[in-house]
RODO-2510 file (C-alpha; in nm, 4 decimals, decimal comma):
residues 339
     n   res          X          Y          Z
     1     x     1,2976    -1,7923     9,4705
     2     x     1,3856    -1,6712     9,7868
     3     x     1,0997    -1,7140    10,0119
     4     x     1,0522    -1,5209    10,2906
     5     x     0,9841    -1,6954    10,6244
     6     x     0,8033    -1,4008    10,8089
     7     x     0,5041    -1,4734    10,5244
     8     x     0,5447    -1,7930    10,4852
     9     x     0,2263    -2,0322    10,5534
    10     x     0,0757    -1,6779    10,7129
    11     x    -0,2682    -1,5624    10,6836
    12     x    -0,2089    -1,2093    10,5259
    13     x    -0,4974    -0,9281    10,4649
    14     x    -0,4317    -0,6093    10,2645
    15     x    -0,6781    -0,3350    10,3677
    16     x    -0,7361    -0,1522    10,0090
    17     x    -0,6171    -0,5020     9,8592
    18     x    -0,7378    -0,4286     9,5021
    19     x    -0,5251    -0,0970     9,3969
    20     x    -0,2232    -0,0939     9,2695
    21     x    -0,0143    -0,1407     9,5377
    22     x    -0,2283    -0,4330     9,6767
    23     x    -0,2443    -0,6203     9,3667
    24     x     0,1046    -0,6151     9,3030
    25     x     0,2385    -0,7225     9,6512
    26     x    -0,0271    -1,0226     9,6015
    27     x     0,0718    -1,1197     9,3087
    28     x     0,4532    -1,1240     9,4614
    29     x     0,3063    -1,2778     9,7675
    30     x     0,1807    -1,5500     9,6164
    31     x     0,4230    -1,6483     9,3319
    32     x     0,6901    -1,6401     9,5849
    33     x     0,6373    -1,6398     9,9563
    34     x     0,3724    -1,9148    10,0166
    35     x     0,1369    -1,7819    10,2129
    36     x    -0,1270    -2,0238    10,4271
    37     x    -0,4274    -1,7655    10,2651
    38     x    -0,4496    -1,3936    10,1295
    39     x    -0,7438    -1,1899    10,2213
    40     x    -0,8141    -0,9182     9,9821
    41     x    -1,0293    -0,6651    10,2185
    42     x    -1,1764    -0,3375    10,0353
    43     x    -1,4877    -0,1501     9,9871
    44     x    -1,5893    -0,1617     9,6149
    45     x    -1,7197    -0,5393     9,4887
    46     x    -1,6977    -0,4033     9,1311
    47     x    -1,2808    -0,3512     9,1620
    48     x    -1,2657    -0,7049     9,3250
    49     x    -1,4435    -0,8545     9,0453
    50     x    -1,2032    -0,6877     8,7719
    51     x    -0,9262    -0,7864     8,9670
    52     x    -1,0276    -1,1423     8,9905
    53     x    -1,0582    -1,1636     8,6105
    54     x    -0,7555    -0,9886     8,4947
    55     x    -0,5409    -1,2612     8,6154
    56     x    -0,5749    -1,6452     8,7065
    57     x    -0,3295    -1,5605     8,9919
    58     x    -0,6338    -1,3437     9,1375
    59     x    -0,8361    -1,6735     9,1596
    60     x    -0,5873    -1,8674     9,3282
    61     x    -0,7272    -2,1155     9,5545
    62     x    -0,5764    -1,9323     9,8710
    63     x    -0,7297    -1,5957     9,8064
    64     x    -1,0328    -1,4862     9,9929
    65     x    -1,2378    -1,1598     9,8918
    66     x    -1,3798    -0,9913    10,1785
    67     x    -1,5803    -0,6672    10,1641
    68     x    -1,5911    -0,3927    10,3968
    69     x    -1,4557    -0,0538    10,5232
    70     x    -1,1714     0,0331    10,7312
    71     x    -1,4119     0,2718    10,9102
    72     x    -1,6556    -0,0083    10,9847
    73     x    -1,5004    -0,1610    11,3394
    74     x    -1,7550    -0,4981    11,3635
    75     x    -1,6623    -0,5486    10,9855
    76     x    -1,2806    -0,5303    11,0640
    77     x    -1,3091    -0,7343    11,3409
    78     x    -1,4596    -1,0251    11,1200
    79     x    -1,2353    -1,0265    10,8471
    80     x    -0,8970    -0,9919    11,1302
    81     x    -0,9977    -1,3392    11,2839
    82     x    -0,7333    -1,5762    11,2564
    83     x    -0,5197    -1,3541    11,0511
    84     x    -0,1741    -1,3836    11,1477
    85     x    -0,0043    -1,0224    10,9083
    86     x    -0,1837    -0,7201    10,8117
    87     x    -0,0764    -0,4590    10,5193
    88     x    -0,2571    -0,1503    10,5697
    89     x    -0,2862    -0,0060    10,2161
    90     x    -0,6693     0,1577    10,2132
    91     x    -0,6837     0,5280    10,1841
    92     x    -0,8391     0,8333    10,0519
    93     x    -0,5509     0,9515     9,8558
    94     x    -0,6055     1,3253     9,5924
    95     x    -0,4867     1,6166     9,7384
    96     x    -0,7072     1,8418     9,5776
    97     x    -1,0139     1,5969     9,7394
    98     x    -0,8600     1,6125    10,0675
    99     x    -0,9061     1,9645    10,0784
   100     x    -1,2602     1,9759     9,9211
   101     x    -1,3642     1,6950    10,1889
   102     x    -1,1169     1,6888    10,4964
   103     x    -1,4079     1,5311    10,6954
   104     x    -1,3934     1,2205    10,4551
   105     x    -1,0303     1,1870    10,4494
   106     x    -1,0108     1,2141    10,8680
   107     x    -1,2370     0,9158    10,8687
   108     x    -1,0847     0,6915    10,6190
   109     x    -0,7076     0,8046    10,6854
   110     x    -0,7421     0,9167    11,0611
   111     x    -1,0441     0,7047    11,2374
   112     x    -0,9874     0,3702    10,9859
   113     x    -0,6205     0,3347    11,1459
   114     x    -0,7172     0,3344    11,4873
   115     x    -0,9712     0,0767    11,3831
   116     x    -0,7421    -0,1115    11,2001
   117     x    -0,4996    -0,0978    11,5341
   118     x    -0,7736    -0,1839    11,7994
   119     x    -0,8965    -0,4868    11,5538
   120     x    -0,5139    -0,6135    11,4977
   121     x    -0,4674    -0,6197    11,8858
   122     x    -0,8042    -0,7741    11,9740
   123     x    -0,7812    -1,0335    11,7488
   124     x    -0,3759    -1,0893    11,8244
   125     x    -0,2379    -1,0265    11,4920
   126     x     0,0947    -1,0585    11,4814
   127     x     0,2524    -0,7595    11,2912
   128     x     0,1082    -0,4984    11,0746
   129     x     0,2602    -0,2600    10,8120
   130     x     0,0851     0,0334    10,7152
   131     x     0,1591     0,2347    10,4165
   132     x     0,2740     0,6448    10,4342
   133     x     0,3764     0,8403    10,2107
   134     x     0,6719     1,1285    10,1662
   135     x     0,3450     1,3839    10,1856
   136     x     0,3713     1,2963    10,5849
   137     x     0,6803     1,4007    10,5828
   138     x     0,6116     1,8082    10,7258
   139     x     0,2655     1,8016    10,5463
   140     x     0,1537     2,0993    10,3618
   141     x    -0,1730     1,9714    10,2568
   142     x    -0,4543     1,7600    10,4445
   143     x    -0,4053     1,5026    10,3337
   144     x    -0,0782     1,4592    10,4023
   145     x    -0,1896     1,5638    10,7944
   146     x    -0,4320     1,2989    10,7780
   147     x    -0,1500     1,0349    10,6975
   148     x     0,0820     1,1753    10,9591
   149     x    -0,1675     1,1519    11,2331
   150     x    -0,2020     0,7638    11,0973
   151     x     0,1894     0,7123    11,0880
   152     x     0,1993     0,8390    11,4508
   153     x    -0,0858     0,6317    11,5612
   154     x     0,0402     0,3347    11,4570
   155     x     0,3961     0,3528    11,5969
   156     x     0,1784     0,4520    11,9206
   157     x     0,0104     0,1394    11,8660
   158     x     0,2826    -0,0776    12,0266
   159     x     0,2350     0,0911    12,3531
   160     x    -0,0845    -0,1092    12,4299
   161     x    -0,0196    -0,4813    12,2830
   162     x     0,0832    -0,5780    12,7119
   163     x     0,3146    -0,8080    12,8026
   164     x     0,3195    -1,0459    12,5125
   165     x     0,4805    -0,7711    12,2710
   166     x     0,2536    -0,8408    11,9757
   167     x     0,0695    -0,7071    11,7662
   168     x     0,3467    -0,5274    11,6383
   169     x     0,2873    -0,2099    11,4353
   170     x     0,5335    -0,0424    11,1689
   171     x     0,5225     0,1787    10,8815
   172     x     0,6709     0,1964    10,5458
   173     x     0,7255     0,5295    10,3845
   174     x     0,8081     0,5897    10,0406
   175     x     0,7717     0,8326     9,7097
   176     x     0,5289     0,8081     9,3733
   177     x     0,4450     0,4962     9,2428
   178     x     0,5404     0,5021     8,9106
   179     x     0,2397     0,3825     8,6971
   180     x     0,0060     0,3895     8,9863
   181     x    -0,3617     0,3922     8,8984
   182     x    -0,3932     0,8161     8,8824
   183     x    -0,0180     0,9074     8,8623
   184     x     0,0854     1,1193     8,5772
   185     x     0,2768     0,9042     8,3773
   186     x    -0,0181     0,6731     8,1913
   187     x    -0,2064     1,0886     8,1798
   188     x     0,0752     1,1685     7,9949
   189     x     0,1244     0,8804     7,7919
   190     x    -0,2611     0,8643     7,7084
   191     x    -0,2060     1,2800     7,5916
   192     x     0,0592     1,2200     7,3583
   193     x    -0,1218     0,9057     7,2164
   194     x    -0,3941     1,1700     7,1547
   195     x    -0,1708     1,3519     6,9170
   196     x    -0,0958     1,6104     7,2045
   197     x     0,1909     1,8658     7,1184
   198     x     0,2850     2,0000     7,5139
   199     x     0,2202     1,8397     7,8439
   200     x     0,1138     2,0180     8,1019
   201     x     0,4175     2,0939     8,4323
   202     x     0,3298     2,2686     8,7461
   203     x     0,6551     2,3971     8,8059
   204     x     0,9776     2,3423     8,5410
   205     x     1,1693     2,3361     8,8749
   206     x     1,0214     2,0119     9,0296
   207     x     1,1586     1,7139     9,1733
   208     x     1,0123     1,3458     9,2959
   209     x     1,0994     1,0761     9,4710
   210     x     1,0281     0,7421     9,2681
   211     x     0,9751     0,3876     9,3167
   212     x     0,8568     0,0788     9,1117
   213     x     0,5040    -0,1399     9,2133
   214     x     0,7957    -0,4056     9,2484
   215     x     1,0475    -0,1977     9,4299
   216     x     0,7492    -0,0744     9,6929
   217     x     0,6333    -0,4430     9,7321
   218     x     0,9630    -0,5920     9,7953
   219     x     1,0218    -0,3438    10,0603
   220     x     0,7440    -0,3957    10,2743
   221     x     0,7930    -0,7789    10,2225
   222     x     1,1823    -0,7580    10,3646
   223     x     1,0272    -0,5118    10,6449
   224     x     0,8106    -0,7895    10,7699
   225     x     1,0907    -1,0116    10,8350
   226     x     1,3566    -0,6956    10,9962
   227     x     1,0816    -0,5190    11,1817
   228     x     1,0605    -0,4840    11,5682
   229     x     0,7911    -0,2336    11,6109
   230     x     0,7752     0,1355    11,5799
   231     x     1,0176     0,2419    11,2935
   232     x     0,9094     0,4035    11,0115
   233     x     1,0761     0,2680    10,7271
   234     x     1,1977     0,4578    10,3990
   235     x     1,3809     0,2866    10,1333
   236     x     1,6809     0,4959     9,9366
   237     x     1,5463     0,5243     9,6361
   238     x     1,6267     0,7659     9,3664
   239     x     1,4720     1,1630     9,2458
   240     x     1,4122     1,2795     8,9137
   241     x     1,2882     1,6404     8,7600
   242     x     0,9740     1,6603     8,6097
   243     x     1,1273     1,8011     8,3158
   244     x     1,3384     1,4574     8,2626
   245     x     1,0154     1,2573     8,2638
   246     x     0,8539     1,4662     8,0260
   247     x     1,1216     1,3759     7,8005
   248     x     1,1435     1,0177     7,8415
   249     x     0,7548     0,9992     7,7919
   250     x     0,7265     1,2753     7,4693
   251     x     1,0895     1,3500     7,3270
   252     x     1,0349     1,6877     7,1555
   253     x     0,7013     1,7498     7,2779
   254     x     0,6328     2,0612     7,5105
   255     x     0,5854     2,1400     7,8221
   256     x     0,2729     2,4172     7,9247
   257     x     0,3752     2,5323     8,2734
   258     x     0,0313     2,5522     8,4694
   259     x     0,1621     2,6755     8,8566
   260     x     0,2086     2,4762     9,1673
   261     x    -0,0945     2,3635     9,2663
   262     x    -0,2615     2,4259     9,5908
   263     x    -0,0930     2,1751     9,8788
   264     x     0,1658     2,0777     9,6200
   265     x     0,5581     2,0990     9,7089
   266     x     0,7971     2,1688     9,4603
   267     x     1,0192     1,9006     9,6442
   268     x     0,8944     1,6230     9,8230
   269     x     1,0475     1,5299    10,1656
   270     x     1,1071     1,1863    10,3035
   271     x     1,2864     1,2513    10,6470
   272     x     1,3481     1,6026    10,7580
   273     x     1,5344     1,7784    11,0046
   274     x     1,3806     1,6746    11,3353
   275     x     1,3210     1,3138    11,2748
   276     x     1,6812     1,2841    11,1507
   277     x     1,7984     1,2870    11,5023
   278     x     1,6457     0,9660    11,5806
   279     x     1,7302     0,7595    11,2340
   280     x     1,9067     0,4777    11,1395
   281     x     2,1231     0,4501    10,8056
   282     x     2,1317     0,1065    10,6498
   283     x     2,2374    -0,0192    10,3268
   284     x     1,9741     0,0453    10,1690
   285     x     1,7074     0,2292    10,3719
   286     x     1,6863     0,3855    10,7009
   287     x     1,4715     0,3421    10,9656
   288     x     1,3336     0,6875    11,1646
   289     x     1,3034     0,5592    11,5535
   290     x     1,0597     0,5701    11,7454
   291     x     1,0676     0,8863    11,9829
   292     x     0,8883     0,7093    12,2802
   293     x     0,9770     0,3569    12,3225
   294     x     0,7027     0,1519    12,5063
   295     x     0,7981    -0,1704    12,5075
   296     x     1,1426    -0,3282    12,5097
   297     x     1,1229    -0,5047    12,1898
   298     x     1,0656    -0,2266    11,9972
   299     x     1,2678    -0,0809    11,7643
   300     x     1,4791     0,1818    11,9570
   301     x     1,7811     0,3512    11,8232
   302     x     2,0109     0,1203    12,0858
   303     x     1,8526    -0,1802    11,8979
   304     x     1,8817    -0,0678    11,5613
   305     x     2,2336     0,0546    11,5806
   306     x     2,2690    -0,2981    11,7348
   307     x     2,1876    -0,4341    11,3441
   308     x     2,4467    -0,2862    11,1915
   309     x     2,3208     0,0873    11,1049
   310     x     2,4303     0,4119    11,1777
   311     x     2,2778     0,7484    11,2984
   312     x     2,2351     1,0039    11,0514
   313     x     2,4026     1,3623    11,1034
   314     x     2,2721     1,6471    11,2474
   315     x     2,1268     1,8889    11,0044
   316     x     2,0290     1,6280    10,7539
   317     x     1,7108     1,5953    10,5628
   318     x     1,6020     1,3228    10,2925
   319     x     1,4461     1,5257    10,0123
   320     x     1,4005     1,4466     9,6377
   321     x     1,6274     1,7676     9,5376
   322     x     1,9248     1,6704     9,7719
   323     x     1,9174     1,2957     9,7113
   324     x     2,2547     1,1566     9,5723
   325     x     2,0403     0,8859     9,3150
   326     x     1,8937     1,0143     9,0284
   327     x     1,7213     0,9188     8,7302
   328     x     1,7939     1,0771     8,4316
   329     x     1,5922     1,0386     8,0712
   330     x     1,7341     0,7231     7,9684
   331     x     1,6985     0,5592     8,3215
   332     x     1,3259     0,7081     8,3461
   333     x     1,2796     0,5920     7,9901
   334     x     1,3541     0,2167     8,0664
   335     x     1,1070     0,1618     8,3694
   336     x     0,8452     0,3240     8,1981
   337     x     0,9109     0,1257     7,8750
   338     x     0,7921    -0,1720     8,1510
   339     x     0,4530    -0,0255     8,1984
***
């Protein structure tokens, strides 16, 4: 076990603690990093109940269950006392919902950040990570708006923590969760199981960017320890067509093209153009700058370059079609045969 001393004998809360995400970077939080106490923080006591029974590890002695909403300062500001990290996981998520109800998603996505922000530095929180998505990247829809507004707010964030340099705010970007609770691969297995002879594809053409519930947690547990404040974070992770994953889920069944949906992209985009000029290549993720640094210790371009990474080129873009990993059937087949 290699235990990571940025969480180590920390009080952690996860905002949105009981969805997929959240329950499996607890589970990895506790088995392995020894935290002091995990607060589980989210809206709906019926989910925290399910997820305290579906697993003695979710009744751990060091787990407290604390209800509330991210849009609910005086509730936030409770549950933030002595809590020493924060993952930022809550939000209002389906695209076509977004559109339906933008008002909801602003107040969740848009207002609950800057409450989650003014809580972390009023109760001196030491670093928080909140979660993006590629849908920020050059959103299309509102709901990926909604979750750019939040990315920029909380790299802003580190412009007001004064002299002391903390709290200190970063985000982690990444692609679809495979097996996520409402991701198409357990619709798709559940059709087939149902005796269903095609599946239904927006677009034949389509690419994604995916990553594993382990593979997402691990990353924002390394970004704890490397983070300085203001980079948004994106692992290099690999693409596949939608077309390969049909076949890895239903070899020989068929595919009933339905049209891109409204808000949809038929490639997603991690990093483009403009934010390339101010990111950092590592090994195995880069790191997009912050344009306006307001405090020394954050994470500027001097400072990252300064850890061993490299600028990217101009005229580059991270997108699921131009991505040089890629998961083919037999790859796809294998991490879904996990599920």
């Amino acid at each position: 076990m290699n235990t990571n001393l940025a969480l180590q004998d920390k009080s952690i809360l996860v905002t949105g603690g009981t969805g997929s995400f959240g329950k499996a970077f607890i589970k990895k939080i506790l088995t392995e990093h020894n935290p002091r106490k995990v607060i589980i923080f989210s809206r709906d006591e019926l989910k925290q109940w399910e997820m305290r029974q579906s697993d003695p590890i979710y009744d751990h002695e060091n787990i407290r269950y604390f209800l509330g909403d991210v849009r609910d300062e005086d509730r936030l500001d409770r549950a933030f006392r002595d809590v020493d990290l924060v993952v930022h996981a809550a939000a209002l998520k389906q695209v076509p919902a977004a559109e339906y109800n933008p008002t909801e998603f602003i107040k969740t996505n848009i207002h609950g950040a800057m409450n989650i922000i003014d809580a972390a530095i009023d109760r001196g929180v030491e670093k928080v990570i909140a979660l993006s998505t590629d849908k920020a990247a050059n959103p299309i829809n509102l709901y990926g708006a909604t979750k750019l507004c939040s990315d920029k707010l909380f790299v802003a964030g580190n412009a007001y923590v004064g002299s002391k340099g903390n709290p200190r705010f970063s985000v982690v970007r990444y692609g679809n969760v495979l097996g996520s609770r409402g991701s198409i691969v357990p619709k798709w297995k559940s059709m087939v199981a149902d005796g269903a002879k095609e599946l239904p594809v927006t677009d034949p053409r389509m690419t994604r960017f995916w990553i594993t519930l382990e593979a997402a947690s691990q990353f924002v547990v390394d970004n704890f320890q490397r983070m300085l404040g203001g980079e948004i974070f994106v692992p290099k992770i690999p693409s596949m067509k939608i077309t390969d994953l049909v076949g890895a889920i239903a070899p020989g069944v068929g595919m009933k093209v339905t049209g891109i949906r409204p808000g949809e992209k038929l490639h997603e985009l991690m990093i483009g153009e403009d934010d390339a000029r101010h990111t950092i290549e590592f090994d195995d993720h880069y790191a997009i700058a912050p344009e306006a640094v307001h405090h020394p210790s954050m994470g500027s371009m001097a400072r990252l370059i300064a850890l061993g990474g490299k600028p990217c080129r101009d005229g580059w873009i991270y997108a699921s079609d131009n991505n040089d990993r890629w998961l083919d059937q037999d790859g796809l087949r294998k991490l879904i045969a996990h599920l």
